[in-house]
C-alpha positions as CSV (number, residue, x, y, z in Angstrom):
1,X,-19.8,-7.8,-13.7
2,X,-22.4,-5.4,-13.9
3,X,-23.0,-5.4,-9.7
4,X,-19.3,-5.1,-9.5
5,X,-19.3,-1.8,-11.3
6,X,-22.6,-1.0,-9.4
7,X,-20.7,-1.7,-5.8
8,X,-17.3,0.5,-6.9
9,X,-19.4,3.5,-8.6
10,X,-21.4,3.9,-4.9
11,X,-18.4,3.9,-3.1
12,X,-16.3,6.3,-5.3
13,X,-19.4,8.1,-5.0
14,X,-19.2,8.8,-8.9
15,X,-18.9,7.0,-11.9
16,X,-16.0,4.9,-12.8
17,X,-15.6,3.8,-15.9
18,X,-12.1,1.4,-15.4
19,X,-10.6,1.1,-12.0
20,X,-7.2,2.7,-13.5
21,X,-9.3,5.9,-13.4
22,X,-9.8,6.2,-9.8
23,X,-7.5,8.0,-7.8
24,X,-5.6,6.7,-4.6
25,X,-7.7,8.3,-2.1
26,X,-11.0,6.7,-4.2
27,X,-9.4,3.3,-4.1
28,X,-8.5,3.8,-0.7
29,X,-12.3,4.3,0.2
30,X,-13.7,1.6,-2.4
31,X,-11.8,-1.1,-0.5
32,X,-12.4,0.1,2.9
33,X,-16.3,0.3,2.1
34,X,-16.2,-3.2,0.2
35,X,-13.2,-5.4,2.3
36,X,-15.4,-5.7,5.2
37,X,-15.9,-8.8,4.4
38,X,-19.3,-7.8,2.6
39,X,-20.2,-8.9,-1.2
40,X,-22.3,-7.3,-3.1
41,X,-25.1,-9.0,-2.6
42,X,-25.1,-8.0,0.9
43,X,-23.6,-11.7,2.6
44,X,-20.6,-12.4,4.0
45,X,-17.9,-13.5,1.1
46,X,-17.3,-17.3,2.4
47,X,-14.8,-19.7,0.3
48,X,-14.7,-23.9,0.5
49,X,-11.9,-23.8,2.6
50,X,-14.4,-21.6,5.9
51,X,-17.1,-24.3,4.9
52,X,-15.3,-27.8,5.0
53,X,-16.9,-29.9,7.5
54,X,-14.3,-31.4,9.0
55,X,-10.5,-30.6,10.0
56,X,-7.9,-31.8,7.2
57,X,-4.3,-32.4,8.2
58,X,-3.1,-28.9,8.8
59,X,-5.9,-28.2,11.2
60,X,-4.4,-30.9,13.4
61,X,-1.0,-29.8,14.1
């Protein structure tokens, strides 16, 4: 929890202390700076589903 305060606060560029207190335009620039695809640890965010290993019904029609 504490990274995910860390990753918001630098890039609001200030300190947040709820997400209801940032403004549009902060929110705006949190998620463009952190929905790249990037977590905070620095990877790329992967779920189960991007690492099945092979194709499951839906993949095959």
């Amino acid at each position: 929890m504490s990274q995910r305060q860390e990753a918001i606060e630098s890039a609001a560029g200030r300190p947040v202390e709820s997400l209801r207190s940032l403004t549009h335009q902060e929110g705006l620039k949190v998620l463009s700076v952190l929905g790249d695809g990037a977590t905070v640890g620095g990877g790329a965010a992967r779920s189960a589903w991007d690492d099945r290993d092979e194709d499951t019904w839906i993949d095959r029609l």
